[in-house]
ZADO-1210 file (C-alpha; in nm, 4 decimals, padded with zeros to 6 digits):
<atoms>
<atom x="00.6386" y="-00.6642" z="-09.2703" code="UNK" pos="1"/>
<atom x="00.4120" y="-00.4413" z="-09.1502" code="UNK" pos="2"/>
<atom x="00.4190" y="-00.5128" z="-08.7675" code="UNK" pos="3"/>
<atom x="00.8163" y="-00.4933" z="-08.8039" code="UNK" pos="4"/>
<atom x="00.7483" y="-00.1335" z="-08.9787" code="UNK" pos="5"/>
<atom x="00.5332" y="-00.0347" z="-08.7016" code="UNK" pos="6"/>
<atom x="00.7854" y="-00.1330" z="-08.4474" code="UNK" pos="7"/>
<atom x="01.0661" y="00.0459" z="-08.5565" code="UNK" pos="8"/>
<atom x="00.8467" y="00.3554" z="-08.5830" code="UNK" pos="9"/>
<atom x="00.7312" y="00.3255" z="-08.2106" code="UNK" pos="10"/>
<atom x="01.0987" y="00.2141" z="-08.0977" code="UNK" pos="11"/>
<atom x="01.2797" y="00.5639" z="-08.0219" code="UNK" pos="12"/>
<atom x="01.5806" y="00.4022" z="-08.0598" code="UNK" pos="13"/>
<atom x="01.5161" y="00.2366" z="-08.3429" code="UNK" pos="14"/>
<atom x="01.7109" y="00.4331" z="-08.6825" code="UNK" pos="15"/>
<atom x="01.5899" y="00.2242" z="-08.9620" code="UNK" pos="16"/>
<atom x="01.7526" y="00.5288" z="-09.2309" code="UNK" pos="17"/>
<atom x="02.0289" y="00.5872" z="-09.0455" code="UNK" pos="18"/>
<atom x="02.2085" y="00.2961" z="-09.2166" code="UNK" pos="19"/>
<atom x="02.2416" y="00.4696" z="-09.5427" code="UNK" pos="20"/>
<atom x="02.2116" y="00.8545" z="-09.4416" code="UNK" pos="21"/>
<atom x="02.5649" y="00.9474" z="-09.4817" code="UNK" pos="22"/>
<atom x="02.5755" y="00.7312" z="-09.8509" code="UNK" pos="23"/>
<atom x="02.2675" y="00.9562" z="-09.9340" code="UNK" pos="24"/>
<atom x="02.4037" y="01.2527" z="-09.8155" code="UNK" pos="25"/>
<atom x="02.7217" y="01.1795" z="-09.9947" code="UNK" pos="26"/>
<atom x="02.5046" y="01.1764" z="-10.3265" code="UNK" pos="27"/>
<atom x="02.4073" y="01.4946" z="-10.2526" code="UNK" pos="28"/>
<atom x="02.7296" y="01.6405" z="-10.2104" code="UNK" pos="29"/>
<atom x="02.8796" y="01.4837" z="-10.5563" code="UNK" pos="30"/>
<atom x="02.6518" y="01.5767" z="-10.7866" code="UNK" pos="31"/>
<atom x="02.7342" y="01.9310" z="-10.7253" code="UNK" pos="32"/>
<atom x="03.1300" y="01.8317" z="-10.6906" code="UNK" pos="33"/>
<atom x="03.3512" y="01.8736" z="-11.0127" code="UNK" pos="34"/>
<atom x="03.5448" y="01.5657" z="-10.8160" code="UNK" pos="35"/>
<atom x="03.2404" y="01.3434" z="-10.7327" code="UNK" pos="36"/>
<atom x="03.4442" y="01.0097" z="-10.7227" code="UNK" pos="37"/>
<atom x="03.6807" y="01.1831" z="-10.4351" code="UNK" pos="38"/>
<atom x="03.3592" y="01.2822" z="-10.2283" code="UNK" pos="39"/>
<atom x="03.1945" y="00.9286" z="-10.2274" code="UNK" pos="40"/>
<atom x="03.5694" y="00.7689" z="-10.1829" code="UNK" pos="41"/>
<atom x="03.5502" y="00.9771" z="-09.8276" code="UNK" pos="42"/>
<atom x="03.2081" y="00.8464" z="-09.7625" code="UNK" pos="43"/>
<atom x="03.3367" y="00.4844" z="-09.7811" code="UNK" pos="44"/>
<atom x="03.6319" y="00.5543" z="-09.5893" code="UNK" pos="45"/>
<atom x="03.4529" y="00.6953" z="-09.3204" code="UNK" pos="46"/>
<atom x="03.1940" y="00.3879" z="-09.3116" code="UNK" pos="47"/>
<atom x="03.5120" y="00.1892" z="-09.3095" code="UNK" pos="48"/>
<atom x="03.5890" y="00.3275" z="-08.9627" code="UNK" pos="49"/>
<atom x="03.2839" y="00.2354" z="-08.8099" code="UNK" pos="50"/>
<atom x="03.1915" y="-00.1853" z="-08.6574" code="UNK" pos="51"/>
<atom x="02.9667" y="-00.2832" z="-08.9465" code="UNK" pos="52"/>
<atom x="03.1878" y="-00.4567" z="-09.1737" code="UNK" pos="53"/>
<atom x="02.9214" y="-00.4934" z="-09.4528" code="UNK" pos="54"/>
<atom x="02.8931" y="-00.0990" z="-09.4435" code="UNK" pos="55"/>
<atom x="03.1932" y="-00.0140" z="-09.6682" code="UNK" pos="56"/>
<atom x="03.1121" y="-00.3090" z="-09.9626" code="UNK" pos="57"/>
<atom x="02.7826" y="-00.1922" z="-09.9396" code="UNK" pos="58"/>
<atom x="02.8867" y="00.1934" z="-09.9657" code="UNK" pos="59"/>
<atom x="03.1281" y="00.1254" z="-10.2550" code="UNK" pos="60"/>
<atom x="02.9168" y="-00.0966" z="-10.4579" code="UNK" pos="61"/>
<atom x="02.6580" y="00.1917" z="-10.4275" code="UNK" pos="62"/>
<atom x="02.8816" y="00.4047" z="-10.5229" code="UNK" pos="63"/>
<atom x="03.0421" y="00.2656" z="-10.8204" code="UNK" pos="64"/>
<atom x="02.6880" y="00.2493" z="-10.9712" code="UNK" pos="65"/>
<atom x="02.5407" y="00.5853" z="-10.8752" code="UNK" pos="66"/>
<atom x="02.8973" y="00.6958" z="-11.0587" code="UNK" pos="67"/>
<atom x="02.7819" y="00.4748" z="-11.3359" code="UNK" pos="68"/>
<atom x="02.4293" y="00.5692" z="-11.3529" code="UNK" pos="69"/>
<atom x="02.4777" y="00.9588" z="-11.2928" code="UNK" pos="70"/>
<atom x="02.4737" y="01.1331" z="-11.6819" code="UNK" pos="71"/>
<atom x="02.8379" y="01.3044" z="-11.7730" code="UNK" pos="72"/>
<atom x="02.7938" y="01.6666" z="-11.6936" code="UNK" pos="73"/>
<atom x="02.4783" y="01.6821" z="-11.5036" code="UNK" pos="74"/>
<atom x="02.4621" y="01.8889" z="-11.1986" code="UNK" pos="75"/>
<atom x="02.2679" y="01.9082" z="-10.8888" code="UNK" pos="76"/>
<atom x="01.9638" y="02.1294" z="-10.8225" code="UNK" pos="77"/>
<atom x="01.7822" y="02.1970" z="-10.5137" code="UNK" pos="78"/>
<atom x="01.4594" y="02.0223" z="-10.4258" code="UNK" pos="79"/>
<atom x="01.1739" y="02.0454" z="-10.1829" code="UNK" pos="80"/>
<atom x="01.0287" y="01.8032" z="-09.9660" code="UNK" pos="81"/>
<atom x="00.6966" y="01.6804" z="-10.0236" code="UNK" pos="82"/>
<atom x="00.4069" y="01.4147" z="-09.8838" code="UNK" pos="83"/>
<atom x="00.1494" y="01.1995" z="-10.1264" code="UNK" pos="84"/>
<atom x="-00.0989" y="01.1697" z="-09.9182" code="UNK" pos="85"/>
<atom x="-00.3996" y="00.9173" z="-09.9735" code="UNK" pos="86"/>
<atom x="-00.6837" y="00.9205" z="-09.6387" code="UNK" pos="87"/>
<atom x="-00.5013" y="00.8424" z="-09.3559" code="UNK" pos="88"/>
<atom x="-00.1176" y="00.7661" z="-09.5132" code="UNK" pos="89"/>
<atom x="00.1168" y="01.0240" z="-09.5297" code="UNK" pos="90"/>
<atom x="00.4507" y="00.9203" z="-09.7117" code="UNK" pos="91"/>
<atom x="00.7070" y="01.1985" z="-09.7494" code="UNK" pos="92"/>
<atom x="00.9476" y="01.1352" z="-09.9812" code="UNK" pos="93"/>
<atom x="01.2974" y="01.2160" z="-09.8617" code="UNK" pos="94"/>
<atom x="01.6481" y="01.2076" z="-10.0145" code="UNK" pos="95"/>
<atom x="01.5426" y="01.3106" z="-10.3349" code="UNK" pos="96"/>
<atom x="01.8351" y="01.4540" z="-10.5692" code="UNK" pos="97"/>
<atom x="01.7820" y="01.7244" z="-10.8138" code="UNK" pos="98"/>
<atom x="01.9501" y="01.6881" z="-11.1538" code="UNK" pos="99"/>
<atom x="02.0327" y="01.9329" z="-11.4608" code="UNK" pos="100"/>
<atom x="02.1259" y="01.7584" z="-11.7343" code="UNK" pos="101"/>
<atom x="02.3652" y="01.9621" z="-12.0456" code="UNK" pos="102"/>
<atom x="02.0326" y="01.9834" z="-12.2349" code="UNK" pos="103"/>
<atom x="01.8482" y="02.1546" z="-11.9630" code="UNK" pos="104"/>
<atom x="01.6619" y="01.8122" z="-11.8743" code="UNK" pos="105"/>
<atom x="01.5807" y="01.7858" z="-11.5688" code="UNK" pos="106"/>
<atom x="01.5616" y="01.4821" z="-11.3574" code="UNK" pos="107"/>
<atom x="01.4061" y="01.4106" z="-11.0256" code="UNK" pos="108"/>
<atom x="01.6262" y="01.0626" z="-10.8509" code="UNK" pos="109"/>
<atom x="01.4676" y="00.8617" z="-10.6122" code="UNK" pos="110"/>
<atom x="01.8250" y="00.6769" z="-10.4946" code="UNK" pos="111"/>
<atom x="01.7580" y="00.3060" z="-10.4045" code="UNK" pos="112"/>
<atom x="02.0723" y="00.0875" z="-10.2265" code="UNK" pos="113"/>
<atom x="01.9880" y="-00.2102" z="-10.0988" code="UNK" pos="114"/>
<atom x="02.0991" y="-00.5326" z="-10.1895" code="UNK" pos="115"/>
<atom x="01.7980" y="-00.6783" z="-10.3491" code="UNK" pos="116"/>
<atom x="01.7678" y="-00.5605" z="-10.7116" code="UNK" pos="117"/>
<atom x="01.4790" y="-00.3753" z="-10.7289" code="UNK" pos="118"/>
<atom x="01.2271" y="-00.4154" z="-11.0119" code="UNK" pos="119"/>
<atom x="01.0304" y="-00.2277" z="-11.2642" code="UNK" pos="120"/>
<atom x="00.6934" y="-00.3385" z="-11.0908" code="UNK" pos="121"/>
<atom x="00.8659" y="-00.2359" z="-10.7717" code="UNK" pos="122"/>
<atom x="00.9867" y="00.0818" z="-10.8904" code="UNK" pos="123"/>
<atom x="00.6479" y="00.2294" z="-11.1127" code="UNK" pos="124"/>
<atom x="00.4878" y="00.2491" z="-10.7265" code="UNK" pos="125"/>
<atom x="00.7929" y="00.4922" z="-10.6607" code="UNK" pos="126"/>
<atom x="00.7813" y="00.6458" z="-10.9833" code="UNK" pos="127"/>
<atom x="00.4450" y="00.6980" z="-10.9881" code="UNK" pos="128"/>
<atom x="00.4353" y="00.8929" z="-10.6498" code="UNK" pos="129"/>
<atom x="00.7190" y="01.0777" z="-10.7573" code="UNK" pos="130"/>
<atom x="00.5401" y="01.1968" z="-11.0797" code="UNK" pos="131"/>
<atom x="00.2640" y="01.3295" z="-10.8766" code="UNK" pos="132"/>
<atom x="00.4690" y="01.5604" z="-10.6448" code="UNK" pos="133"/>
<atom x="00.7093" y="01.6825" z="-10.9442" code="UNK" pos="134"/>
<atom x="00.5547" y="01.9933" z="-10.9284" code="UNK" pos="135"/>
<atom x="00.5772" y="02.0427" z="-10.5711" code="UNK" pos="136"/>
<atom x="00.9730" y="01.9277" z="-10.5618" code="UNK" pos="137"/>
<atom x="01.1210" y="01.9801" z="-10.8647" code="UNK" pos="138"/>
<atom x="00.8597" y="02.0977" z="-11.1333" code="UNK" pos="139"/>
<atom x="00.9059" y="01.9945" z="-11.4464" code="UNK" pos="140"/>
<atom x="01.1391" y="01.7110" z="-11.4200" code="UNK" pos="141"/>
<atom x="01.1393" y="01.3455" z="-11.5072" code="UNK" pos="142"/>
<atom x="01.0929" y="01.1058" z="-11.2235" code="UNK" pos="143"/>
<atom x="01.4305" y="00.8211" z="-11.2220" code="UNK" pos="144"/>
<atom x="01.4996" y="00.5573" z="-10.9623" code="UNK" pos="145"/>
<atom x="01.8590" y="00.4357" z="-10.9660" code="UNK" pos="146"/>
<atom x="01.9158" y="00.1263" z="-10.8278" code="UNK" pos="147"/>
<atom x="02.2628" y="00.2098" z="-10.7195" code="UNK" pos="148"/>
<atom x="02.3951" y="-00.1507" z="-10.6319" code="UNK" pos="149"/>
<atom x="02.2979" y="-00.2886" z="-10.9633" code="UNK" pos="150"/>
<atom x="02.3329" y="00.0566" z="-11.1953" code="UNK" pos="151"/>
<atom x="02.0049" y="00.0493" z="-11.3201" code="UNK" pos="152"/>
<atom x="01.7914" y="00.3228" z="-11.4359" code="UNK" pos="153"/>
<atom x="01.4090" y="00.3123" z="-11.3954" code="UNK" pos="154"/>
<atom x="01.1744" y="00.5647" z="-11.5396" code="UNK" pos="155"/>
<atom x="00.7715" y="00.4814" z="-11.6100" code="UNK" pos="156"/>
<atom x="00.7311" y="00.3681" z="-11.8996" code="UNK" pos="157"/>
<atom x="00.5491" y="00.5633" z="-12.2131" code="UNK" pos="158"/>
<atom x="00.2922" y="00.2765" z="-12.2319" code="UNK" pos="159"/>
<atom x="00.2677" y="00.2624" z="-11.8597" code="UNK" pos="160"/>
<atom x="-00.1591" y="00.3037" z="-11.8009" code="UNK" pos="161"/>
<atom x="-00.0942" y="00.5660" z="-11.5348" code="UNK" pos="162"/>
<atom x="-00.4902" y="00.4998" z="-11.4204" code="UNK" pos="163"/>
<atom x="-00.4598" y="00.1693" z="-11.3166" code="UNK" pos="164"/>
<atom x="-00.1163" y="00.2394" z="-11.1382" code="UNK" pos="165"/>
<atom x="-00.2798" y="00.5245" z="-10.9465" code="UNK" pos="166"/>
<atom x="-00.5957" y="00.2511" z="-10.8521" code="UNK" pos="167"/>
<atom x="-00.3106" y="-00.0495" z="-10.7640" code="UNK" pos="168"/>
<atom x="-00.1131" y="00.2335" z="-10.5399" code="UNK" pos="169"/>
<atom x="-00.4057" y="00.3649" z="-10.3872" code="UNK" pos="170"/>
<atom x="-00.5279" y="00.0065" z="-10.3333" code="UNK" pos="171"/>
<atom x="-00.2024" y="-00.0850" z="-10.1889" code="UNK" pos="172"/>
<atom x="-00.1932" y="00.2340" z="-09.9500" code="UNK" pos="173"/>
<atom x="-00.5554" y="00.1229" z="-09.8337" code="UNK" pos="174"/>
<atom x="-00.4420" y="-00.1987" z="-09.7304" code="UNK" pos="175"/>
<atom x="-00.1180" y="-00.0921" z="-09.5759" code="UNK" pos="176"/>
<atom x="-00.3214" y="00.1148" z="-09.3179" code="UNK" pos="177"/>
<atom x="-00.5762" y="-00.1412" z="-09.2524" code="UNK" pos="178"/>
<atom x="-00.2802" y="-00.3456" z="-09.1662" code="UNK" pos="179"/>
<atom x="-00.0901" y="-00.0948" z="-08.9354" code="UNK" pos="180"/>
<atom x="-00.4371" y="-00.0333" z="-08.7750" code="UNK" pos="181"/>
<atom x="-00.3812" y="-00.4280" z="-08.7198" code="UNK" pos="182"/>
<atom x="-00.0593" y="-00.4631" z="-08.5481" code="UNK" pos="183"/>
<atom x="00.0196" y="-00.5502" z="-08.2424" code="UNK" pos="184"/>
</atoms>
């Protein structure tokens, strides 16, 4: 995985996010829509135009579940950018959506829309990055990771030992650079 990471990065052709920009971008645009449905509807039309025939079901299903997932009358708020950075890793996290809930909650989304469900395990490692940069991108808001495809909601848990998911992500960042040191 990592040696097919490291090629796309070096490829200048390669555009790994590009499959899923306009989706993401569409997110943006609906939470702060009184007509989000409409906005997303455009999105999939538009992927509908293009040769990838698996772009559209992919774009609707994700769709229909960010719909599903996003709480009635929240609305968008701007958000930074920001990198957690452990020794030699830097990972920025990008498309990040800002949410203001009716009660003045506010929510920091990590939007994920792949196929594969995603899991809790999967998603603390998320969450837990997220959590630390809160107060660089959105402060004082509650991390979330929507699985869009499957309309699930992930936050960390209130039992979650926060510790020994900072040692098993730090751990996991160590040996993801000793590995793209590795790669041919």
């Amino acid at each position: 995985m990592v040696t097919e990471q490291k090629r796309r990065y070096l490829d200048p052709d390669a555009r790994a996010v590009a499959y899923y920009a306009p989706l993401l971008a569409g997110f943006r645009r609906a939470v702060s829509s009184p007509d989000r449905s409409t906005v997303l509807d455009r999105v999939v039309a538009k992927a509908a135009q293009g040769r990838e025939l698996s772009k559209p079901v992919a774009y609707r299903s994700a769709s229909d579940g960010f719909l599903r997932l996003l709480p009635r009358g929240a609305t968008g708020v701007p958000v930074a950018q920001a990198a957690w950075r452990d020794g030699d890793l830097s990972i920025v996290l990008r498309h990040m959506l800002g949410l203001r809930l009716r009660d003045d909650t506010k929510f920091l989304v990590a939007p994920y829309c792949k196929k594969p469900e995603l899991s809790q395990e999967v998603a603390d490692v998320l969450l837990h990055l997220m959590d630390a940069l809160i107060p660089e991108i959105l402060p004082g808001a509650t991390a979330v990771v929507y699985d869009t495809r499957h309309a699930r909601r992930y936050k960390l848990g209130a039992r979650t030992n926060r510790r020994s998911l900072d040692a098993l992500v730090r751990s996991m960042a160590s040996g993801y650079v000793r590995h793209w040191h590795l790669a041919a």
